[in-house]
N, C-alpha and C positions, 0 to 999 in steps of 0.2 A: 561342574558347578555352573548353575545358570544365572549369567546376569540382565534377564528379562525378564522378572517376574513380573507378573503384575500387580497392579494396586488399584483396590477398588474404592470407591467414594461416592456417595450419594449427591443426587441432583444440588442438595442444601450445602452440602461440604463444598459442592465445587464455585458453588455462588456467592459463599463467603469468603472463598479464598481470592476469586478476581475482585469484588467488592474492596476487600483489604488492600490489596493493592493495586485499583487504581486512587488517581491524586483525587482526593476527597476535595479541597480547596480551592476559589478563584479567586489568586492572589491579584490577578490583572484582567481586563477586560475583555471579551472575545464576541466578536462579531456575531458568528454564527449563533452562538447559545442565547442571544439577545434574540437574532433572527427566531429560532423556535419557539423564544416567548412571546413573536407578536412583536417583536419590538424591531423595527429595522433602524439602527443606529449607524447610517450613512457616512457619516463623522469619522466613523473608526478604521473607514478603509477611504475618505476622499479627503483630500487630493489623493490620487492614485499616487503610492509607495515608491519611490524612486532609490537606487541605489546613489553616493555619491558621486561627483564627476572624476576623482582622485582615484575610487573604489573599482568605478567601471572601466577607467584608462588600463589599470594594470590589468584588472580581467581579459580586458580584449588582449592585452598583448599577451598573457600569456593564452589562451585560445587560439591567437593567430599561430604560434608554433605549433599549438596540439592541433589545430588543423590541418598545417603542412605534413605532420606527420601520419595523420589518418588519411591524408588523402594518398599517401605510399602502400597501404593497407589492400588486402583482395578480403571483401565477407567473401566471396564464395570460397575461398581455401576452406575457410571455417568451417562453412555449410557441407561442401564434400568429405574434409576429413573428421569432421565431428569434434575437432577439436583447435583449441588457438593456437595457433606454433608458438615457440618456445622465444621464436626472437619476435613476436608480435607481443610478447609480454615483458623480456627486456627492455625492449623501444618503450613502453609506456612505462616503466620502473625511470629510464634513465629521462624521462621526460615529470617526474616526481607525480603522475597519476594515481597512486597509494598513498598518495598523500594529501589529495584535493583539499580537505577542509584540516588537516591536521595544523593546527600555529605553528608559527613559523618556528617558536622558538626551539620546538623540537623538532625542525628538520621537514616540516611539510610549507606545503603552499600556501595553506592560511587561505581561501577563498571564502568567500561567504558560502551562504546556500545558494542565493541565485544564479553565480558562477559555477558551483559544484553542479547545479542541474544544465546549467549551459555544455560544459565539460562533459555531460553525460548523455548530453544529447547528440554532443559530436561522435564521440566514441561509439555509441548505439549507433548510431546511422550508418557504421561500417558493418558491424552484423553486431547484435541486441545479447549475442555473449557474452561481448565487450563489456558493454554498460553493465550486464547482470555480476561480473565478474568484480568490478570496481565498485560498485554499490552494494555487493553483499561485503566486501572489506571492508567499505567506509559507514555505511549504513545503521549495519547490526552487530558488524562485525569487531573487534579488540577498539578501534579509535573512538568510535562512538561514547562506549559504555566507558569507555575509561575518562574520558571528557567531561561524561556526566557524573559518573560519583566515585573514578579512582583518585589513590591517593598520589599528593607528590610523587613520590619514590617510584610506582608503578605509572604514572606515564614518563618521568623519565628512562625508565628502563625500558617499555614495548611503547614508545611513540614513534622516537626515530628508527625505532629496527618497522615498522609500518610503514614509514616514509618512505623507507630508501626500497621497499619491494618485497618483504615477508609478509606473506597474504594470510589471511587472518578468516576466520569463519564462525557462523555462527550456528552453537550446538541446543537445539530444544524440542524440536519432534522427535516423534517415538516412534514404533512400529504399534503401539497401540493405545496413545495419545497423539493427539491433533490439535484442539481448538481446547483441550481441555485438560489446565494442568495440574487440575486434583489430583489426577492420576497418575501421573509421575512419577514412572519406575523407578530413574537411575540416580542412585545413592551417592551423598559424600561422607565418608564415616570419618572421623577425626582420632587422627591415631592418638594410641596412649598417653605419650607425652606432649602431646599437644602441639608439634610444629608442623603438621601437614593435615592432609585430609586423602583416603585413599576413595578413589572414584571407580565404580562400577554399574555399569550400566548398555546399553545401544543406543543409539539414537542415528533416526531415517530421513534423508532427505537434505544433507549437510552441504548448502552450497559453498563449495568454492573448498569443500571437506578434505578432497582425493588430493589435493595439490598447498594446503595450506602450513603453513607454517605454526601460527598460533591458532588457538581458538579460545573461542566463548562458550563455554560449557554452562548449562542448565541442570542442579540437580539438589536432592531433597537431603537435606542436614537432619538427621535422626533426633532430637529432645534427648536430651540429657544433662547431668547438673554441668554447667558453666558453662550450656551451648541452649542459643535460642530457638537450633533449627528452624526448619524452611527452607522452602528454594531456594539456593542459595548462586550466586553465576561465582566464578572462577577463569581466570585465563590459564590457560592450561598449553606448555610444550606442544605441540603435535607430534614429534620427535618422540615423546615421553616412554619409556617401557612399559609396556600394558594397551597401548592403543595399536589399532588394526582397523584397516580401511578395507571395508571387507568386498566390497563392488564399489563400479563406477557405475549408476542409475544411466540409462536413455531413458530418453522422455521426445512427446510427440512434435514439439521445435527445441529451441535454443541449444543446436546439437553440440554444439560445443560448449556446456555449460559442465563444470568440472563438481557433480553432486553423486555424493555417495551416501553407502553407509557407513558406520564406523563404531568400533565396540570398545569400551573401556573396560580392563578387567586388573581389580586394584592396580592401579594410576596413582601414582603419588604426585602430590600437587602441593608445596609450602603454602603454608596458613597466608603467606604475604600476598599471596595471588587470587586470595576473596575478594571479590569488588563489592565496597559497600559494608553490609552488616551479613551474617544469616537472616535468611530468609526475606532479605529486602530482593533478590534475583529478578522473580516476574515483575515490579515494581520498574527496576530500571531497564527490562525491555521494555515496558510498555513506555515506559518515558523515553527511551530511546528510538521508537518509533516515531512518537510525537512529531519529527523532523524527520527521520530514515524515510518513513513515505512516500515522504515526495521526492523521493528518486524515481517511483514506478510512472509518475502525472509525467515525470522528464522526459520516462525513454517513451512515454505512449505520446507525446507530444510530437516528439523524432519524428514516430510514427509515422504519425498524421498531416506534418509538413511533406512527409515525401510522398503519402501517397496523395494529396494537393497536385504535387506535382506531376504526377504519371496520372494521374485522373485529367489534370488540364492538356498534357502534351497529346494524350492516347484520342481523348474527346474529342479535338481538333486535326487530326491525322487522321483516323477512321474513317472512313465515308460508310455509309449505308443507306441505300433509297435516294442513290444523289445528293446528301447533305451528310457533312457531318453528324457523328452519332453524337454529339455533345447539345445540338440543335435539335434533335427530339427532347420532348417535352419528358417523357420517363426517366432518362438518362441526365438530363438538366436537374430534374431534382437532389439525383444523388449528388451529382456534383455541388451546388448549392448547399446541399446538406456537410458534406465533407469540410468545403471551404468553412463556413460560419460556425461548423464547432471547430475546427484548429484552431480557428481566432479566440474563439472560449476557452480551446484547452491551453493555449499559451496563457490566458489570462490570469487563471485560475492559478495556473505554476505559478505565474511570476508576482501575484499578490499573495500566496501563501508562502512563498521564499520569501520575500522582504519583507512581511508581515517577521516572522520565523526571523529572519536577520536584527530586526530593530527592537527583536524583545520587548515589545509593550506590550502587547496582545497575547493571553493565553488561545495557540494555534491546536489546541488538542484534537478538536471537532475540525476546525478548517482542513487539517492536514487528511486527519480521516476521511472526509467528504473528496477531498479531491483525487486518494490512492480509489476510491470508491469509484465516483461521475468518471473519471480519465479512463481507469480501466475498462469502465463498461463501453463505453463512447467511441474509445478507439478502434473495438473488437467491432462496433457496429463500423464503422469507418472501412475498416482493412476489408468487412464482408461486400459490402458496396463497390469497395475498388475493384475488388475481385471479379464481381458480376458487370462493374461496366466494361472490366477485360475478356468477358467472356469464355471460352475456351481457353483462350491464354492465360487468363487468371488462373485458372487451374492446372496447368500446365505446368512444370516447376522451370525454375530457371535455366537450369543445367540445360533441361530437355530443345529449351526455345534456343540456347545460345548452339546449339549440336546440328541445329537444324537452319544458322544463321540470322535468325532472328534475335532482336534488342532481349537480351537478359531479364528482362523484369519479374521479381520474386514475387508475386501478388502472394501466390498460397501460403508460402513459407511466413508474411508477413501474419498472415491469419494462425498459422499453426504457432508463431514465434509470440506475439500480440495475447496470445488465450494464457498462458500463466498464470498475466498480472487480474486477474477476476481472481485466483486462489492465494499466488504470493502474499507473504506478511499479512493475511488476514482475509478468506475466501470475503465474497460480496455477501453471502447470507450472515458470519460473523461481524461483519463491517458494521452490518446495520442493525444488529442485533447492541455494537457497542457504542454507536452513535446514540441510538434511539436510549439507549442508560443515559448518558449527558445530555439528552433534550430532555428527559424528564426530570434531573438532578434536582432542580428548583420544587417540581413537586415530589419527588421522593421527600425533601428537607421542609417542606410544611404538611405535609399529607403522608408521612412513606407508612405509618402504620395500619392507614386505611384500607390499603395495596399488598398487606400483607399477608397472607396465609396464615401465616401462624401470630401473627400478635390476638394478644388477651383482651377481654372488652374494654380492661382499663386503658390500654396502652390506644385501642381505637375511639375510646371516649376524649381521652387528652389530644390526642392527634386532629380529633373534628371540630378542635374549640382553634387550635392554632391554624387550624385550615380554612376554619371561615375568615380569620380574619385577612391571611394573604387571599383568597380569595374575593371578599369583600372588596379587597382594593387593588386585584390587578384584573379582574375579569371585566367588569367594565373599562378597560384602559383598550380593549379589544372591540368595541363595538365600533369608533371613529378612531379616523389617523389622516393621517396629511395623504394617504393615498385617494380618499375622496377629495380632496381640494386640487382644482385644476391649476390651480397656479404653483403647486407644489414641484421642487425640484428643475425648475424654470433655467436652473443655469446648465442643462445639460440636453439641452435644444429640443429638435425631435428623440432623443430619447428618453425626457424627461415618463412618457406615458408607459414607458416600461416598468422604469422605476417605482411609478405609485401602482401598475399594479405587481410589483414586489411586495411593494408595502400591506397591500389589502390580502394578498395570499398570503404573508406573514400572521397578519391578524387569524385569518378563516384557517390555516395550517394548528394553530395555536389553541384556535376554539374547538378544533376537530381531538385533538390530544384530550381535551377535558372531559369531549363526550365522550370516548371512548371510555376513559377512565370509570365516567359514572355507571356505562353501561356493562361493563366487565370489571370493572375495581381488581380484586384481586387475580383475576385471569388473563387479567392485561398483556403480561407478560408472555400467554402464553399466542396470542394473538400475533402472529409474526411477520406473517402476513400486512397485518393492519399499522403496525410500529411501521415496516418496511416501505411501504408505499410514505408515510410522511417523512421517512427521513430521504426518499428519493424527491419528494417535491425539494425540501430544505435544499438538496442538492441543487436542483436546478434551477430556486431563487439564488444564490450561494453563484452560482456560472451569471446568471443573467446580470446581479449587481456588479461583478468581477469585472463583465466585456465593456457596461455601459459606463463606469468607471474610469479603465483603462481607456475608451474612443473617447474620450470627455476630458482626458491628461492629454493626449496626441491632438487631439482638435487645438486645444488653449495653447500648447505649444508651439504651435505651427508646425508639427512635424510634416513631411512630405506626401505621411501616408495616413494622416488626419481624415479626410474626407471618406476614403474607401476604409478606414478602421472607423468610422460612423455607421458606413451601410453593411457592414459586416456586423457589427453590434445589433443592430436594428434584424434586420432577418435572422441572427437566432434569435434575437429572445422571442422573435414573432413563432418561431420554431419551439421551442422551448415552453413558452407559454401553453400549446398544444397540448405538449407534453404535460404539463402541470394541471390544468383541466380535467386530464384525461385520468389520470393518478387521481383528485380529489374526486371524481364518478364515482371510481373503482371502491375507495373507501367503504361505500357501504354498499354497491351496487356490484356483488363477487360470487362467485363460487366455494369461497373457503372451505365453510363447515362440511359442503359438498365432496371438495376435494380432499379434508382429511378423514371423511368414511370412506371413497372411495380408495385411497391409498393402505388403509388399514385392511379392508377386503383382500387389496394387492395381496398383502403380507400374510392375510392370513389362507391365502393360497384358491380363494373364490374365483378367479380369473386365469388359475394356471391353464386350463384348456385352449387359453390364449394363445399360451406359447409354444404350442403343438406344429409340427412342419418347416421344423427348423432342426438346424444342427448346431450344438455346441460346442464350438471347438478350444474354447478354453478349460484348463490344465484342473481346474477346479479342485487343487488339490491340497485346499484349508491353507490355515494360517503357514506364511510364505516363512517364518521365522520357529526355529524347532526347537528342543532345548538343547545346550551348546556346553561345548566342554572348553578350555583355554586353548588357544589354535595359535600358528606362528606369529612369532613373536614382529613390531614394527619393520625391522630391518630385514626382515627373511619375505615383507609383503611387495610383490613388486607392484600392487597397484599405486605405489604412492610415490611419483615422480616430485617429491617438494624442494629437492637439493637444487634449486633455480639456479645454475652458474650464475652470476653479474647481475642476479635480482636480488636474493636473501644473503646473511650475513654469511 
């Protein structure tokens, strides 16, 4: 009996169904989505966001122990054995790190976000298994989801077993869904009498799957009378009879990352263990992401402070041509480059974490934007560090310390760093859900305009409500305080940053409308052209973030006021570049070029291309076949989750 079948669903099915469940509503206000319309509302992120001094006293002291104890840590154990040892994950159980943000009342630490990314930034900087390991439990994984729409009963039952060290995972890719869960093979059928539900299905790429205790399970509720179906999430035993961890996945860094597959074959799961409604499931991942995100901005932050740091020691040690190689003009830019975005990517973290802490602000866009900018950012970052180590960048660590030389992982950071582009939402999805809530405002006075299939009535009524928000917001975009030089005066030399935030806000805003006009209904298909404006957004979104946060440390008197002025000021000088360069591209592309050329690809006009090569890959179809019921949980020995002194 096979439990992969597939399910197939047309382009409209699958647009209706993420449409349903993302949040329709701005109950509260948000920076960014103001930013898209042109509208830079400054106010809502300055004074730059401080955590309290009560709030931050206990964070550091508990950091100050989690540091004492990472600093007893070897990454490289990890890196050679592929795997975290067993008492590197006690140490962090008996230190309540399964617990970071869990309230106290059930048995965790209660941190905020900003401390849960401080926390996971320490942890990553010993090797990025670490952090992947504690942010896929906290993240996506049982705490989250049950935070956001479980009931009493079930967080008191799975919070403090979370707490105290039973790792938790999160179940929703397929072996033949990805980005798209119309398709959604694996079934929850609700047995006869109604107290359970039995689960069958696979699902690919389970992090934290091979070794986890509980999970979060993703899967489709059948329609029937007194069941609303839909996807539906479930926490689910891992223990349970019927589940099988069928491989442990490598992958090309994070070798110690504990991700598998795993097959449900009827899984009995009590009805109590639905989180939410049917069919509310993709709903509260996606809202559970909202905040999980900016776990990935944390650990790429890590990152980028460290390689800061071997970029400055390496630069000034090096000689070549009698100077330091950091004293060439090539090698200065990278460095300069590196420096002034960590300053941005700290930024960015630490305003959408207390943004996210203080609950004013809906953070959906912010959050998104910065797992987006950080991932991209950092992978340019690690490639830079790499080339200013030259040979030894490349080199793996192992190889350099064999031969006596300083350890430095430059590659590994590159190979460890490239994930988070795909993690919780590749960069082409990213921006494909971003650029949905830049346009949300015109979907809801225009969206029948844009659509395919609406009727001439439905686009007759739509062009009468659309003149009139247009009427009165499009000229709101011709002038802004980004033309007035006196604008934004309280934030010295960097006031000139800011107004031109303000004026690409406007021209970002106006460029949305012509595109619209010019494509209307095809808009969407434009992905390219959406992509480029939600990557400007991004990089107004960093730039307001740095000049912000140097403009809180100035007024302050901090000690590192002055150099967090000229580090704001050089990116956004950098940055600005970048945002230029993006608004050319706009219309100045190769697109339509590129997508006949690409179809060609496929339609095999270029295979003489690929002649003079050998292909040594297995090429031998779909990697999953059909499958009978195989040993049972306790007969698999891939699945070490009995943690002595970690799980209950």
């Amino acid at each position: 009996m096979s439990t992969n079948a597939k399910v197939d669903a047309t382009e409209e099915q699958a647009r209706q169904l993420v449409e349903e469940s993302r949040e329709a509503t701005w109950s509260k206000p948000s920076f960014a989505k103001e930013l898209f319309l042109g509208r830079f509302r400054v106010d809502l992120i300055h004074p730059f966001p401080r955590p309290s001094a009560e709030e931050t006293a206990e964070t550091e002291a508990y950091l100050s122990r989690l540091r004492a104890y990472c600093e007893t840590l070897d990454g490289s154990v990890i890196e050679e054995q592929g795997r975290i040892p067993e008492q590197y994950v006690q140490g962090l159980a008996r230190l309540g790190c399964f617990g970071l943000k869990i309230p106290r009342e059930y048995g965790g630490q209660g941190l905020s976000q900003v401390g849960y990314n401080k926390a996971l930034m320490l942890t990553g900087s010993v090797h990025p298994s670490l952090g992947a390991l504690l942010s896929a439990h906290q993240s996506i994984g049982v705490p989250e989801p049950l935070k956001l729409a479980g009931t009493s009963e079930q967080k008191q039952h799975f919070l403090p077993r979370c707490a105290q060290g039973a790792i938790s995972a999160f179940l929703l890719t397929e072996p033949d869904v990805g980005s798209d869960p119309a398709r959604m093979a694996s079934t929850a059928t609700p047995t006869a009498d109604g107290t359970a539900y039995e689960l069958n299905g696979v699902k690919l790429w389970t992090t934290n799957g091979v070794v986890a205790e509980l999970l979060v399970v993703m899967a489709r509720v059948p329609e029937s009378e007194g069941h609303r179906g839909g996807i539906s999430a479930f926490v689910v035993e891992a223990g349970s009879p019927g589940i099988t961890v069928e491989r442990r996945n490598a992958f090309m860094g994070l070798r110690g990352l504990e991700n598998g597959v795993t097959r449900m074959y009827n899984v009995r799961v009590p009805r109590e263990n639905l989180i939410g409604r049917e069919g509310d499931g993709l709903k509260i991942a996606l809202t559970t992401l909202n905040a999980g995100r900016l776990a990935i901005p944390a650990l790429c932050t890590a990152a980028a402070k460290w390689s800061l740091k071997i970029a400055r020691e390496w630069s000034t040690a090096r000689v070549q041509w009698g100077r330091p190689v950091g004293e060439h003009a090539a090698v200065s830019a990278k460095v300069s480059y590196i420096a002034a975005t960590t300053y941005a990517l700290e930024a960015v973290l630490d305003l959408s974490a207390t943004m996210c802490d203080e609950n004013r602000n809906d953070i959906r866009i912010e959050a998104a934007l910065a797992k987006l900018w950080s991932s991209e950012m950092s992978c340019r970052i690690a490639d830079e560090l790499l080339q200013i180590r030259g040979g030894r960048g490349y080199e793996t660590a192992a190889s350099l310390r064999a031969r006596g030389e300083r350890a430095v992982g430059a590659e590994q950071l590159v190979r460890d760093l490239r994930i988070n582009r795909i993690f919780e939402g590749s960069s082409e999805i990213m921006r494909l859900l971003i650029a949905r809530e830049m346009a949300d405002a015109h979907m809801s006075a225009a969206g029948a305009l844009v659509d395919r299939h609406a009727e001439f009535k439905e686009k007759a009524k739509a062009a009468v409500g659309a003149g009139g928000f247009y009427a009165k917001w499009f000229p709101q975009l011709t002038l802004g305080s980004g033309t007035m030089p006196a604008a934004f005066t309280e934030f010295g030399p960097l006031a000139q940053h800011l107004r031109f935030v303000e004026r690409m806000a406007r021209k970002q805003a106006r460029a949305l409308v012509y595109g619209m006009a010019r494509w209307q209904a095809k808009l969407e298909y434009r992905q390219m052209f959406l992509g480029r404006l939600v990557d400007i957004g991004a990089e107004l979104f960093a730039m307001s973030a740095v000049c912000v946060r140097a403009q809180a440390e100035r007024a302050h008197g901090a000690p590192e006021g002055e150099a967090a002025e000229e580090l704001a000021d050089i990116f956004c000088l950098q940055a600005g570049i970048r945002v230029r360069e993006l608004f050319d591209a706009l219309w100045d592309n190769t697109d339509d070029e590129d997508v006949r050329t690409a179809r060609n690809v496929f339609d095999g006009r270029y295979r003489w291309l690929e002649e003079g090569v050998l292909d040594q890959s297995e090429g031998t179809g779909p990697w999953i076949a059909e499958w009978e019921p195989g040993p049972s949980t306790e007969e698999n020995l891939l699945r070490p989750w009995l943690r002595a002194g970690v799980s209950q």
